[in-house]
C-alpha positions in Angstrom: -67.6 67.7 141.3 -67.2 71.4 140.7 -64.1 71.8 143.0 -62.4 68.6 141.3 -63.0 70.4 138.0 -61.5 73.9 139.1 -58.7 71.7 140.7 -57.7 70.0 137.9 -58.1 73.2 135.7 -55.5 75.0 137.7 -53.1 72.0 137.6 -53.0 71.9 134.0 -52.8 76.0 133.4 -50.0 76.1 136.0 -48.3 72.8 134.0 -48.7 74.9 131.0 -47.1 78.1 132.9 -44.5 76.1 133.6 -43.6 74.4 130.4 -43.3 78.0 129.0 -40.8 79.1 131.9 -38.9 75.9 130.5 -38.5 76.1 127.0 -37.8 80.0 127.6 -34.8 79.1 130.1 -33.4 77.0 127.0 -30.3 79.2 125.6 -30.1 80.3 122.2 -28.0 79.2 119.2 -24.5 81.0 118.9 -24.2 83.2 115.8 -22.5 81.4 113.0 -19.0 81.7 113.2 -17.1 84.6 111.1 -15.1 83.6 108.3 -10.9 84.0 109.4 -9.6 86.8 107.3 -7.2 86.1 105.0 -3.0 86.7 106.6 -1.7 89.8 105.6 1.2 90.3 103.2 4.5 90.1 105.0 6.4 93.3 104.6 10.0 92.7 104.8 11.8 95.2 107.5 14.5 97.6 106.0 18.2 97.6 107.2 19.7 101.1 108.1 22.7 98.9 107.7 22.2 98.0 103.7 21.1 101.2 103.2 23.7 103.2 104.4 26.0 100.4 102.6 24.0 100.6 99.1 24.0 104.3 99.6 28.4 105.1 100.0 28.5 101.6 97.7 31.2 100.1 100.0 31.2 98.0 103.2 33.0 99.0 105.6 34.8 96.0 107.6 37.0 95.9 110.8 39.7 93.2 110.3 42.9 92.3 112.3 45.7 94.4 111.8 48.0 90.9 111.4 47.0 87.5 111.7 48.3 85.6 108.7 45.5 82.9 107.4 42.7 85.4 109.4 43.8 88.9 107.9 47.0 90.2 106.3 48.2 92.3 103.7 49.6 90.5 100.8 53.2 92.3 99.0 50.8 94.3 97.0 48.9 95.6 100.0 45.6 93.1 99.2 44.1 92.1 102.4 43.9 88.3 102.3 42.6 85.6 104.8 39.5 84.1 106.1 38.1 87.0 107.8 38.4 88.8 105.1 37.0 86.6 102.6 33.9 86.6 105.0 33.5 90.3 104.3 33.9 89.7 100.9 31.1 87.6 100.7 29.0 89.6 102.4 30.2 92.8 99.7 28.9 90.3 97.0 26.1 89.5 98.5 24.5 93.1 99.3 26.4 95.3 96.8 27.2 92.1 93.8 30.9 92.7 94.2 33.0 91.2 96.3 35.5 93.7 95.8 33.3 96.8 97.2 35.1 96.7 100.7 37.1 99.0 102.4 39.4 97.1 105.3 39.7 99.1 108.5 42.8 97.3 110.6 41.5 97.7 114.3 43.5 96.4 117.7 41.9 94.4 120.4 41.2 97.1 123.0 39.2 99.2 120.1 37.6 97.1 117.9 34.0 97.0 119.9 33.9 101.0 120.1 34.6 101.3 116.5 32.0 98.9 115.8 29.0 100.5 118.1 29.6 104.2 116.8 28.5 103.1 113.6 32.4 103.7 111.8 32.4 99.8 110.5 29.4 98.3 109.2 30.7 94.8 110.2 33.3 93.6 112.7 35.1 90.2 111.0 38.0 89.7 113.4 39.0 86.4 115.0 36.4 87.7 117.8 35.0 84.8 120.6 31.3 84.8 120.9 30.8 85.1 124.9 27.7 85.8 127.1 29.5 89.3 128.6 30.4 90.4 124.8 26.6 89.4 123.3 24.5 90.7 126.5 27.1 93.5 127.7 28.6 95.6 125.0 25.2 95.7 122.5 26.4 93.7 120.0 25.3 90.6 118.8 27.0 87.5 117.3 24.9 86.3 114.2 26.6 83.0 113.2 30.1 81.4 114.2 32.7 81.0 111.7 35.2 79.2 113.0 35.6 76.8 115.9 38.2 77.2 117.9 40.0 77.1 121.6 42.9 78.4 123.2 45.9 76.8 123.8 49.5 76.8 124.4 52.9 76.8 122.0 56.7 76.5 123.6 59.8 75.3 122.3 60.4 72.1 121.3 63.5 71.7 123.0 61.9 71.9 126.2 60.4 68.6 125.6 57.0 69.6 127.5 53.5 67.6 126.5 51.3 69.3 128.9 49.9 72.3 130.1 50.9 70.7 134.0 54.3 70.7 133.1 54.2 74.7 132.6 54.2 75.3 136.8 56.6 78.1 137.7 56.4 79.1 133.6 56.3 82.9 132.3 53.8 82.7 130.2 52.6 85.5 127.6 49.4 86.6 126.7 47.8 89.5 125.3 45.8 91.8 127.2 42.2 93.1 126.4 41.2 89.2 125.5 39.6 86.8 126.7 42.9 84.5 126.5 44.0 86.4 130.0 40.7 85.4 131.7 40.9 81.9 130.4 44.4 81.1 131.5 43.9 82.7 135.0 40.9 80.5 135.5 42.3 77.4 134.1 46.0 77.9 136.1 43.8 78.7 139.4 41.4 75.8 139.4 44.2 73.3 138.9 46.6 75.1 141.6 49.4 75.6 138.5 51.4 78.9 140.0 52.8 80.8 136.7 54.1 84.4 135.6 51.6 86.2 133.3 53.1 88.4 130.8 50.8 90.4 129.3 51.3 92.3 126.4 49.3 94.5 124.1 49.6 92.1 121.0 50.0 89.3 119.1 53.1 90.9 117.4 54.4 92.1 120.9 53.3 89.0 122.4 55.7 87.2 119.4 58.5 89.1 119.8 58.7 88.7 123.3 58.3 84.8 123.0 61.0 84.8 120.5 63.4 87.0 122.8 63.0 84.2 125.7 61.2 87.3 127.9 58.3 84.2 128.4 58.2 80.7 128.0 55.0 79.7 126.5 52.6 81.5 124.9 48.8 81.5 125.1 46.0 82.4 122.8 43.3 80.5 120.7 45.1 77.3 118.5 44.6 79.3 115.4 46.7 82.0 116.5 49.0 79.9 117.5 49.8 78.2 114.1 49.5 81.7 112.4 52.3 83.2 114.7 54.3 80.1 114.4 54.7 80.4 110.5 55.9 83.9 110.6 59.0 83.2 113.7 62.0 82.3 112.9 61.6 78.8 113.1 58.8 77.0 112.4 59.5 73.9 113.0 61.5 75.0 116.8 58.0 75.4 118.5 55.4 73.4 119.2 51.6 73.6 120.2 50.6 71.4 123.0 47.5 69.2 122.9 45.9 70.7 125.8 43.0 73.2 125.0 41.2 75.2 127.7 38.6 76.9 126.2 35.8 77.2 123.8 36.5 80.0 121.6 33.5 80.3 118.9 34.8 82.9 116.2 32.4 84.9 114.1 31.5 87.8 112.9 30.1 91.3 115.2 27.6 93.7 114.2 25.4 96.3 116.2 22.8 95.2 118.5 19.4 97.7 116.8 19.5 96.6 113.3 18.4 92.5 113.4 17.7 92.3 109.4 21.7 93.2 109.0 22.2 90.7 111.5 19.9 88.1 109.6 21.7 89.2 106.1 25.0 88.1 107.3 24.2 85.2 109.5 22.4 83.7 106.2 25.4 85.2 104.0 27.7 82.6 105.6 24.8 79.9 105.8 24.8 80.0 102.3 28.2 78.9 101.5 27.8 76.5 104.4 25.3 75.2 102.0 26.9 75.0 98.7 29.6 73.3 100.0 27.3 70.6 101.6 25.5 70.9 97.8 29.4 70.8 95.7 28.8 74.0 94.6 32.0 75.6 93.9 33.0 79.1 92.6 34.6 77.8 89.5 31.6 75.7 88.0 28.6 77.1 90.0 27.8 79.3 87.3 27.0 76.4 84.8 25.7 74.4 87.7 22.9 76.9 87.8 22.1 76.6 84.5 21.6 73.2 85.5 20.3 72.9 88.9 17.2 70.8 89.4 17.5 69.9 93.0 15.1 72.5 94.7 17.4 73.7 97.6 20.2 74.1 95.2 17.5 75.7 92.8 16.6 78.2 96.0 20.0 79.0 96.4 21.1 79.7 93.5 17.8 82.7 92.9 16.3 79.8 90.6 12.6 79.3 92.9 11.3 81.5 95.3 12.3 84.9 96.3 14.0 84.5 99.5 16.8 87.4 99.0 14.1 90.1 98.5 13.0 88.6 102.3 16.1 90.4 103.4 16.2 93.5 101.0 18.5 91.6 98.7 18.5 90.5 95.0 17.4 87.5 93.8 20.6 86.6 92.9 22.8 87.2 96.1 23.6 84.0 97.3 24.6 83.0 93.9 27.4 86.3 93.7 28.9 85.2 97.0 29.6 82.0 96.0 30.5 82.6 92.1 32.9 85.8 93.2 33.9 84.6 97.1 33.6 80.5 97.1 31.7 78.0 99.0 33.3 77.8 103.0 35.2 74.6 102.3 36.9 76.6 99.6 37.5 79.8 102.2 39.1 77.5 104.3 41.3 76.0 102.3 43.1 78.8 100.8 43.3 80.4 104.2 43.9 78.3 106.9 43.8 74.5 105.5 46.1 72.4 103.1 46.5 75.4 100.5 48.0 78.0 102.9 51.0 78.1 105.6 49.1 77.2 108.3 48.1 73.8 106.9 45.3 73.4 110.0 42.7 70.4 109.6 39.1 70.7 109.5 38.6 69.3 112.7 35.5 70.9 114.5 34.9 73.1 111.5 34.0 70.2 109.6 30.5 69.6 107.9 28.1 67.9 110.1 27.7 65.1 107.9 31.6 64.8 107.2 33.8 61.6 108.0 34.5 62.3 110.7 31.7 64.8 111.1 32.2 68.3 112.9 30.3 71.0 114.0 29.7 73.3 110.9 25.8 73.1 110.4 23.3 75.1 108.3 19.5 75.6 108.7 17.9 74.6 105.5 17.3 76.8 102.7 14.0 77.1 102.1 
């Protein structure tokens, strides 16, 4: 009786023991969580760029010395044409007049040094966006203002319709492009034997076209039509339908300042914009007076305070477009049915267009 008694004692003390081990293995409750902290205010980066622009109160843009619808001096020595217009815009946008520009004329072969030493603020020069020129020479290539290719113009006499008609040709093209690479690898990959002629540029690479010293000349389609309106006959010449290339145009700037960068990649979204919103230079003034559609409101300085995101005004979409024009306006003067060159829309269309193109804008908002 005694032993069952101390038996079942020690059963129950060391059931006891071990219910104690078990509820003191059981882990304890995490610590409430902490509350997030609240984000902190963005501070918008400064551009050496806009300063050093605000500062002299000019910009400082490298334009072709010659290309009539691109760049060109008028009779009154005005620069005129859609490059230039771009650096217009870009004047009103960060300075709030379109007129505070100062055009520096700059040849193929120089225009990227000049650029990178910090002499130009912006390089607006019928330039091709390629992979060598945006990883390579430490620029970049915020936003493409033209779409374009390269192709080919002879004489109409000749009767050609082809680029494969042109085997045996002399053909002219100007050196420090990308037009000489182009040619070589299209010619070579289709076994078309030909004479290059390079020359230094588009006036040499004219006069020797006109002289008979080549046959053909090369360079992007836009070229093309602007030489052909300034020979001395027009109508003798004629562009062939072949293009060889993609040749997106745009504006250069240096690689270590990305807010310059962002100011005029959304300088040129924003008259991408108004013209997909009808703004116009002539009436956008009373339009904003009016405006109650809220990206129209946005762009026009109306509702939230997206310039100061860039270090600009409040107002500087609104000055490019009241002083400069929205881009179907820039291209019209320039290069479409108001100027010599008379060029359609084609892939510089709005996306939305009939028939649509390739000219697209991220929203403004």
């Amino acid at each position: 009786m005694i032993r069952r008694l101390c038996a079942t004692t020690a059963l129950a003390l060391a059931l006891v023991a071990c219910g104690e081990r078990e509820e003191a293995a059981e882990p304890s409750p995490p610590p409430p969580a902490a509350a997030p902290s609240a984000p902190a205010t963005y501070q918008p980066a400064v551009s050496p760029t806009l300063a050093a622009v605000r500062k002299r109160g000019w910009l400082s843009c490298g334009v072709h010395p010659e290309l009539a619808g691109f760049s060109v001096r008028d009779v009154r020595g005005v620069w005129r044409g859609f490059d230039v217009d771009v650096c217009r815009a870009l004047a009103a946008a960060t300075l709030g007049d379109a007129n505070a520009v100062r055009f520096r004329p700059l040849s193929a072969a120089e225009r990227f040094a000049v650029l990178k030493s910090g002499e130009i603020d912006v390089l607006s020069r019928n330039t091709s966006w390629t992979f060598s020129r945006d990883a390579g020479l430490g620029v970049d290539f915020p936003v493409i203002t033209y779409f374009d290719g390269q192709g080919f113009m002879v004489r109409r006499a000749l009767n050609l319709t082809s680029v494969h008609e042109l085997s045996g040709a002399r053909i002219c093209v100007q050196a420090g492009t990308d037009a000489e690479q182009n040619l070589s690898d299209y010619m070579r990959a289709r076994a078309i034997d030909y004479q290059a002629v390079v020359v230094e540029s588009e006036e040499a690479g004219r006069a020797s076209y006109q002289s008979e010293a080549c046959d053909a000349m090369s360079a992007d389609l836009s070229a093309l039509a602007a030489a052909r309106t300034v020979m001395n006959s027009p109508t003798a010449h004629v562009i062939l339908p072949d293009i060889i290339s993609k040749e997106p145009l745009g504006p250069a700037v240096r690689q270590d300042d990305p807010v310059w960068a962002d100011i005029v990649r959304w300088t040129m979204f924003a008259l991408i914009v108004a013209e997909e919103l009808e703004l116009r230079s002539a009436d956008v003034a009373e339009a904003k007076g009016l405006a109650t559609a809220p990206e129209a409101r946005r762009l026009l300085g109306l509702e939230r305070e997206l310039g100061p995101l860039l270090g600009l005004r409040q107002d500087w979409a609104f000055q490019a477009i009241r002083q400069v024009g929205a881009y179907d306006e820039l291209f019209r003067r320039n290069l479409g049915e108001g100027s010599a060159l008379r060029l359609a829309r084609g892939l510089n269309a709005r996306w939305n267009a009939d028939p649509p193109g390739l000219l697209y804008a991220p929203p403004m908002r």
